[in-house]
Every structure is written in C-alpha cells, then in structure tokens.
Backbone as CSV, one residue per row, in Angstrom:
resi,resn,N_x,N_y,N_z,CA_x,CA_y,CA_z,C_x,C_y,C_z
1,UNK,105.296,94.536,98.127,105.070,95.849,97.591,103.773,95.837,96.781
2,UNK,102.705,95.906,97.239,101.228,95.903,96.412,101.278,97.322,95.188
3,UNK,100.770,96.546,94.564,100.588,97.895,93.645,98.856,98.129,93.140
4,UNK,98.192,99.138,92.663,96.808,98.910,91.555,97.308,99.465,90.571
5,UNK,96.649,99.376,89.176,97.081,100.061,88.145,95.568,100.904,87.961
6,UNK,95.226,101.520,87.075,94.140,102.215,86.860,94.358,102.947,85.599
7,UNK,93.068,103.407,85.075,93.543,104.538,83.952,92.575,105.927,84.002
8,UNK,93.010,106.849,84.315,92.451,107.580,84.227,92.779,109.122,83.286
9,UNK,92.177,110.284,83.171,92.268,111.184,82.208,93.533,112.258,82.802
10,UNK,94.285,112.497,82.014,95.346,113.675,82.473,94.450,115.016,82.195
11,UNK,93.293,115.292,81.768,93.233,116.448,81.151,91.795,117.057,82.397
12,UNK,91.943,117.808,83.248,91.352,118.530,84.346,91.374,119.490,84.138
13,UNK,90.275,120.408,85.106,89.975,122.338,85.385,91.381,122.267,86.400
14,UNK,91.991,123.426,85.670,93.500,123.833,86.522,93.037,123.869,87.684
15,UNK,93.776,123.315,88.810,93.420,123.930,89.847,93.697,125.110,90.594
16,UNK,93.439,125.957,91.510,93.429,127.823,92.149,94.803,127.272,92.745
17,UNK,94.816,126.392,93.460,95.918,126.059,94.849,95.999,125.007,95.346
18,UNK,96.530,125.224,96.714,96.661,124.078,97.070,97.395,124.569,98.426
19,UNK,97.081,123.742,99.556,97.273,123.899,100.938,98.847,122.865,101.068
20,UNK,99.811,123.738,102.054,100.920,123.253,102.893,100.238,122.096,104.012
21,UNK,100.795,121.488,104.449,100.491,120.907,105.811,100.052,121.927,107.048
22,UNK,100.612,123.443,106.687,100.844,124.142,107.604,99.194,124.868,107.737
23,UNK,98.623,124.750,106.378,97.270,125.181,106.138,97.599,126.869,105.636
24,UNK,98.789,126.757,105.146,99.451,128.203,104.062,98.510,127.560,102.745
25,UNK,98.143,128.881,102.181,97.434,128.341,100.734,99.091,128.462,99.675
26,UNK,99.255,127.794,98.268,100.136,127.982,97.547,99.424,128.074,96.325
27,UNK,99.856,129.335,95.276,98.988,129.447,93.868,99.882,128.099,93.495
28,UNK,98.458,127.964,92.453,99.501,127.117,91.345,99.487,127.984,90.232
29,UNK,101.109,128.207,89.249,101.148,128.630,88.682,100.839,128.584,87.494
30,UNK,100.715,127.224,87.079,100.489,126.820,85.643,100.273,125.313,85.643
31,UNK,99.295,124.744,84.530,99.196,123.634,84.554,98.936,123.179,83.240
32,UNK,99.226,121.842,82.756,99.494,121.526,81.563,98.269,120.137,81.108
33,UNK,97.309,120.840,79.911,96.319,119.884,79.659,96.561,118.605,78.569
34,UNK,96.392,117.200,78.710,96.476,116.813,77.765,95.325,116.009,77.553
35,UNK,95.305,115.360,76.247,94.036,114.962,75.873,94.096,113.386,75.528
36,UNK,94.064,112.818,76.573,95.008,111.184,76.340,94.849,110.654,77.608
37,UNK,94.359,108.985,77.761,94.274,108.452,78.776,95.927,107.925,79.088
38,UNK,95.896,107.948,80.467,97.158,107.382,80.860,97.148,106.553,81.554
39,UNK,97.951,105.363,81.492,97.949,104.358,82.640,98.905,104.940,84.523
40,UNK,97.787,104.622,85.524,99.178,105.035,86.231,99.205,103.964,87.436
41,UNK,100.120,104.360,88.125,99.944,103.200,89.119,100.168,104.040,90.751
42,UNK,99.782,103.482,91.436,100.354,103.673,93.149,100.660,102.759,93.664
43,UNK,101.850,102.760,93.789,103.014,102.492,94.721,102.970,102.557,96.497
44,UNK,102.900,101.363,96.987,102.868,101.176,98.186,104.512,100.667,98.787
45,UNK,105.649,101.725,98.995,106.498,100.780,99.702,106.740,100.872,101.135
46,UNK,107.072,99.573,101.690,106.833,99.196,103.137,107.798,100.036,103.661
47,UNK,107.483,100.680,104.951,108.199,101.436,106.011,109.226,102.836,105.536
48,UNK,108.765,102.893,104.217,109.144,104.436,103.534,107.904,105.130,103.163
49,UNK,107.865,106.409,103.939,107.045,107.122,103.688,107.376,108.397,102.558
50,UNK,108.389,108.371,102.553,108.415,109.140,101.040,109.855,108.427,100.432
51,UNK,110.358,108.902,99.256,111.297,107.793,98.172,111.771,108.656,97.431
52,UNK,112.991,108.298,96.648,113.390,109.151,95.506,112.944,107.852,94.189
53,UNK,112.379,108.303,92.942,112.369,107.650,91.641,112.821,108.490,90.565
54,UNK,113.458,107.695,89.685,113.839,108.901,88.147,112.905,108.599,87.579
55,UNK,112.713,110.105,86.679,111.951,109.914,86.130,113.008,110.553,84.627
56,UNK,113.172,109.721,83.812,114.001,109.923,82.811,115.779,109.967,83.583
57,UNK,116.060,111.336,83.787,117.706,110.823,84.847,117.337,111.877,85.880
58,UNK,116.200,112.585,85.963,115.446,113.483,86.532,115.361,112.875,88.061
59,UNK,115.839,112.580,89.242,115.496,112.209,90.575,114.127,113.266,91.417
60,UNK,113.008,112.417,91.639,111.764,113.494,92.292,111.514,112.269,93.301
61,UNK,111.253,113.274,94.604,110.796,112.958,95.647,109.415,112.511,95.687
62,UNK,109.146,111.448,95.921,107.408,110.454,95.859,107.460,110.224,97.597
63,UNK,105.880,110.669,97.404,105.218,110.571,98.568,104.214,109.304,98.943
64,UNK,104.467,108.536,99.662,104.437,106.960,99.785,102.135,107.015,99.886
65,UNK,101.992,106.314,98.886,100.563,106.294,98.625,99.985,105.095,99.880
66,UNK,100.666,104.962,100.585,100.176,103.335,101.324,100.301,103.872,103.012
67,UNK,99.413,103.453,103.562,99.244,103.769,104.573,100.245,103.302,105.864
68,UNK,101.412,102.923,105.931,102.261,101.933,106.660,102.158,103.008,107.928
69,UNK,102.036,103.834,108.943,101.935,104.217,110.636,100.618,103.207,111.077
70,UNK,100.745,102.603,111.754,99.824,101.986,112.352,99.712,102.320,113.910
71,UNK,98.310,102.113,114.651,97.993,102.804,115.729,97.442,101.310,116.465
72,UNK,98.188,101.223,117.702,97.349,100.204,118.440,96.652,100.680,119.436
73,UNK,95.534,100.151,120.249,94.737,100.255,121.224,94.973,100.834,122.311
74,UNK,96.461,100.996,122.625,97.218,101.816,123.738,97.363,103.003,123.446
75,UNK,97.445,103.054,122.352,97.905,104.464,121.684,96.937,105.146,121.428
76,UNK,95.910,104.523,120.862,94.219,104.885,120.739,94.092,105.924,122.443
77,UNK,94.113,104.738,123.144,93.355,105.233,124.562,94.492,106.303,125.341
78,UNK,95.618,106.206,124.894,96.200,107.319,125.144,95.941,108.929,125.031
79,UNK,95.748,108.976,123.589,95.533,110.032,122.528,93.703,110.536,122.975
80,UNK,92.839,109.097,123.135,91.655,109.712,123.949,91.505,110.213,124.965
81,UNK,92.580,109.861,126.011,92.239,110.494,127.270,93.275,111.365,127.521
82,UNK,94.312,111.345,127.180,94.894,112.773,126.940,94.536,114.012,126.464
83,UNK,94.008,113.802,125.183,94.160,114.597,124.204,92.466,114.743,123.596
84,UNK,91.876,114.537,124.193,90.488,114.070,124.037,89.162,115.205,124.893
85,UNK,87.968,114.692,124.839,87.300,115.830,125.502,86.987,115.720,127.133
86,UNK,86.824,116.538,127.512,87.562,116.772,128.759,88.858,116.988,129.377
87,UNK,90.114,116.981,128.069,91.306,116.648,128.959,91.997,117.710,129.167
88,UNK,91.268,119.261,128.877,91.682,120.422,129.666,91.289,120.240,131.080
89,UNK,90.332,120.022,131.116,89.311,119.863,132.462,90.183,119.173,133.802
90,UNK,90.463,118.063,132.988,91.195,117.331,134.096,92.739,117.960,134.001
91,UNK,93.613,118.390,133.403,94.629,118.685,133.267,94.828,120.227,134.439
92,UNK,93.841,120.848,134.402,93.277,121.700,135.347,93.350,121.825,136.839
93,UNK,92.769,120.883,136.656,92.146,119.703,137.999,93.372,119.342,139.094
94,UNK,94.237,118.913,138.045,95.245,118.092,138.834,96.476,119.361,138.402
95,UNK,95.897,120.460,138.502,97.179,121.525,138.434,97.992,121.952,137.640
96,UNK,98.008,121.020,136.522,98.975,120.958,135.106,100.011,122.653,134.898
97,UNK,100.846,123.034,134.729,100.810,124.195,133.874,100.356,124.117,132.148
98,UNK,100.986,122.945,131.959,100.295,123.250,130.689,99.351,122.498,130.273
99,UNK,98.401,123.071,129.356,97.239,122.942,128.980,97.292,122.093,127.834
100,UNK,96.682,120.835,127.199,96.756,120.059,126.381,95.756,120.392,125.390
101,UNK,95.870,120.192,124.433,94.826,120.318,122.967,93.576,119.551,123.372
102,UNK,92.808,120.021,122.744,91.616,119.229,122.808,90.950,118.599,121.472
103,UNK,90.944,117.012,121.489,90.004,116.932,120.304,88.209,116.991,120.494
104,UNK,87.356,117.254,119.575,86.082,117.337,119.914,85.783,115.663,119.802
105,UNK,84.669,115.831,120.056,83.947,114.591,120.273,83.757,114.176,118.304
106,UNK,83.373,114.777,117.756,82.961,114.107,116.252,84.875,113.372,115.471
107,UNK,85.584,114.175,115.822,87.025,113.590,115.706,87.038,112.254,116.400
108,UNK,86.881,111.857,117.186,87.333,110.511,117.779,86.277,109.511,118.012
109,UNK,84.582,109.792,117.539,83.854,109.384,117.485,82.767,109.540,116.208
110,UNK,82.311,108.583,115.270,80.935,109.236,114.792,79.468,109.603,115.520
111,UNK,78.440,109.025,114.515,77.302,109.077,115.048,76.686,107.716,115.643
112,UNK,77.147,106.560,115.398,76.923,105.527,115.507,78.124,104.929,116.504
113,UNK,78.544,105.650,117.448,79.414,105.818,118.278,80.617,104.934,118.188
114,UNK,81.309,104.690,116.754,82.169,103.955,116.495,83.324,104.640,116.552
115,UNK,84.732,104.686,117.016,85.989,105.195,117.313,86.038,105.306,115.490
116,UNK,86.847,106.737,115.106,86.621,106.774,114.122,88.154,107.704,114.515
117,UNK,88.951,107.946,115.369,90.530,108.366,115.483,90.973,107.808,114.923
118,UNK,91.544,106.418,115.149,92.620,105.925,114.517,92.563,106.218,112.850
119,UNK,91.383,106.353,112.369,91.231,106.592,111.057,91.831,107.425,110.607
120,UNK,90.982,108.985,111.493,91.388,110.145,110.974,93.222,110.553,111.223
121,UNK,93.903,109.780,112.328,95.352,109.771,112.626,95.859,108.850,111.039
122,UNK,95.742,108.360,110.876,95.983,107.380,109.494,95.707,108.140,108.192
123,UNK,94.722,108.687,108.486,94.600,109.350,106.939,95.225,111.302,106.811
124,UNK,95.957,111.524,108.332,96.654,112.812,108.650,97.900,112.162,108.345
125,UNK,98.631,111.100,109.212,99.707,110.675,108.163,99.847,110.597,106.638
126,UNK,99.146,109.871,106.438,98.942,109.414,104.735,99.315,110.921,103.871
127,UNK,98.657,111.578,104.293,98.375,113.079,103.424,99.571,114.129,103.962
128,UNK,100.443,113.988,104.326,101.225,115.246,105.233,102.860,114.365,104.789
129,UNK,103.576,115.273,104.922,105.193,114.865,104.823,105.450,114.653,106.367
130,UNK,106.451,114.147,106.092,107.471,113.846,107.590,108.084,115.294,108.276
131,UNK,107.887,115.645,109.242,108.757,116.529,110.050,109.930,116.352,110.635
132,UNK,110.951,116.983,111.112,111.335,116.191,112.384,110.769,117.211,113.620
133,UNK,110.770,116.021,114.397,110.311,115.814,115.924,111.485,116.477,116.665
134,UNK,111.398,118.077,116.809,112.318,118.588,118.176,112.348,117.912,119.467
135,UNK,111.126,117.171,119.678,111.088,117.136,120.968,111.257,115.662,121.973
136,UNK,111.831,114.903,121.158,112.065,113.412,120.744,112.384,112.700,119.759
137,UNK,112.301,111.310,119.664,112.381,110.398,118.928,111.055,110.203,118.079
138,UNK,111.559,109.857,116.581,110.272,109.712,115.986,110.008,111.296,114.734
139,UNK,108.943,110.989,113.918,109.043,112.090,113.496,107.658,112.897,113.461
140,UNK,107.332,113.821,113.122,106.119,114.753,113.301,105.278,114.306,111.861
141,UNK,103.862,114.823,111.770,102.969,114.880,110.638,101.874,116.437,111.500
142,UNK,102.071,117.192,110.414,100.973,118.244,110.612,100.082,118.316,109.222
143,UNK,98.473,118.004,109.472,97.438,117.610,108.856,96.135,118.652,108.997
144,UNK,95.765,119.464,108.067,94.832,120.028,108.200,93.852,119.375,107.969
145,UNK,92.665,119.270,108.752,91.490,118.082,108.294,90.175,119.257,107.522
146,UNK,90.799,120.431,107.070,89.625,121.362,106.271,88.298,121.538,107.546
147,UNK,88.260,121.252,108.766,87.612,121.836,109.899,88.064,122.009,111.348
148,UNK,86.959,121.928,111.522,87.225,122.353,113.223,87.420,120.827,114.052
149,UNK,88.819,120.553,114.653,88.915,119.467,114.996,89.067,119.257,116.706
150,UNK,89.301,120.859,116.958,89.368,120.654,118.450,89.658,121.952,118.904
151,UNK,90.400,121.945,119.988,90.714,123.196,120.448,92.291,123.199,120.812
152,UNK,93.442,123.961,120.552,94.947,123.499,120.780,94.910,123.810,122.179
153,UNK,96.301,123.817,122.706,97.183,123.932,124.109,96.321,125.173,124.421
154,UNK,96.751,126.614,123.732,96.634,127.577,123.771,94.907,128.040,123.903
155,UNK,93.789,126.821,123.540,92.633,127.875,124.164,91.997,127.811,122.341
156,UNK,92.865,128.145,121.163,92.027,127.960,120.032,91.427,127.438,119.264
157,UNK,90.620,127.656,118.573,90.021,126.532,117.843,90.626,125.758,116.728
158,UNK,91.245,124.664,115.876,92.107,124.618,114.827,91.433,123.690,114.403
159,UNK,92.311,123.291,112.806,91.844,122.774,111.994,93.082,121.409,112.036
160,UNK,93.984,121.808,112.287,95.564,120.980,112.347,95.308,120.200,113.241
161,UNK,96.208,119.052,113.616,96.353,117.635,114.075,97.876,117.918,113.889
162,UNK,98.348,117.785,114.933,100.370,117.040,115.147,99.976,115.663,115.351
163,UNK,100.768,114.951,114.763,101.120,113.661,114.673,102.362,112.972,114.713
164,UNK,102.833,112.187,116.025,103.791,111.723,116.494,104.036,110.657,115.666
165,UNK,105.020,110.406,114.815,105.527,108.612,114.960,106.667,108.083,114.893
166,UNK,106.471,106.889,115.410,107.662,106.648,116.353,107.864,105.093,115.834
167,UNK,108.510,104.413,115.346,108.977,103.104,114.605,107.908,102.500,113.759
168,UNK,107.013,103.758,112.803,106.129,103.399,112.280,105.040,103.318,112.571
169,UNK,104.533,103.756,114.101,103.499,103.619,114.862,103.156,104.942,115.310
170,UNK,101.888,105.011,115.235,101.553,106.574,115.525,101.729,106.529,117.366
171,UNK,102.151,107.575,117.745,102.401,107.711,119.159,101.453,108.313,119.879
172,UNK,101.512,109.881,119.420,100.502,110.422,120.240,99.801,111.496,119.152
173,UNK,98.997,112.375,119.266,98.174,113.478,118.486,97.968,114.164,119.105
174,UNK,97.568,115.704,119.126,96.892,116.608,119.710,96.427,117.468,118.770
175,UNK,95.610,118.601,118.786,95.042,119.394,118.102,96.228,120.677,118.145
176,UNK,96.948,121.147,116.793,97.962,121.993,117.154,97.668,123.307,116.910
C-alpha cells in the first residue's frame, strides 16, 4: 500500500463548480477557508478503486488516488484499430450496422509519434467513478477529457471516453 505525505495549504479561491463524469456542470455551494497548513496523505489501495474510511464515526466514500486498471498491448491495439481513426471507414466497408466511435489521431498519438492512449485510458480511469457495465462483465468509467477526443457511434463530436474494465484491466474504449 504506497503512500506520499505532503503539506499543503487548506485555504483556496472557492471554486464556481465542478463537472460529473457525465460532463453535467454541479454549483458548489459553499466552501470553507482555513488559514493553516495541513498534513495530508494519498492513499494507494491495491485493486479497490474506491473504499469506505471514518472519518471521526462519520463513514465517506474515498476515491482510490492510485492508478491500479492496467492496459496491455492487446488491448492497446484493439482499442486502436477498432476504435481508432479510420474505424468508421472500415466498419462501413465491411457493412457493419453499427457505427463505432472514433478516436482522433492526437488521442492515441502525440507529436513525436509516441502512443500516448494507454495514458489517456489510465488517467480517464483514475479520475471517473465505477459504473456498472449493462452490457457485460466488468465495469464502465465515463471521462470527460475537457476536449474534442473523437467522434461517437452516432456521427458526433465528444469530449467523453467509455471505459471498459474488466479484472482490473482496461478492455476496450470508445469515444461516447
């Protein structure tokens, strides 16, 4: 169970909001300043992505700071050529009825043409709660990445990422 400790300031500009997974904005209603460093820590525990801790006899739901979905090379090249550019084109091609999401090219690649997916699938887990998965085994992650990440099933442009996982391992992605 790794931990860091750190110290940093409790006392911040309130913030306006704050985004759902769903990319719904939520006010925040109120926020509380103090004027005092605090010690805090993050908590990495293995193969729980979120936890219950008390806090006094208070039970709150913690959202697991540690990256545990991992993506292997199959899954990589899956998610690229599925779900990747061109894969309306070919889905087309070979008759499909349905039409698959598209990611753009800067999503699954930088500029220095290094695979830079598995990242952005890792850091859409990390940041998003667990769903469940209607449509199988495993559970869902929906991740707004604050742009334009592709194009969904349907033809639009989105900002969202679905994220499959399945015994801890990311499965598949598409642009939702």
């Amino acid at each position: 169970m790794p931990t860091t400790a750190g110290s940093t300031p409790t006392s911040s500009p309130p913030p306006t909001g704050c985004a759902l997974p769903t990319g719904a904005d939520v006010p925040v209603t109120a926020t509380h300043d103090r004027d005092q460093t605090q010690t805090v820590y993050n908590l990495t525990v293995d193969t729980l992505h979120t936890y219950y801790v008390l806090a006094g006899t208070t039970p709150v739901l913690v959202h697991n700071s540690g990256g545990n979905a991992s993506i292997d090379d199959n899954r990589l090249a899956h998610v690229e050529y599925r779900h990747g550019p061109g894969a309306r084109d070919l889905a087309i091609r070979d008759g499909s009825p349905n039409l698959p999401g598209e990611f753009n090219e800067d999503f699954i690649w930088n500029s220095e043409d290094q695979q830079v997916l598995g990242e952005n699938l890792r850091r859409g887990v990390d940041n998003s709660p667990e769903l469940p998965n209607p449509n199988g085994p495993g559970h869902l992650h929906q991740y707004n990445f604050g742009r334009t990440i592709g194009i969904n099933g349907a033809g639009n442009e989105t900002n969202v990422a679905e994220i499959v996982v399945r015994d801890g391992r990311i499965w598949t992605a598409y642009p939702k």
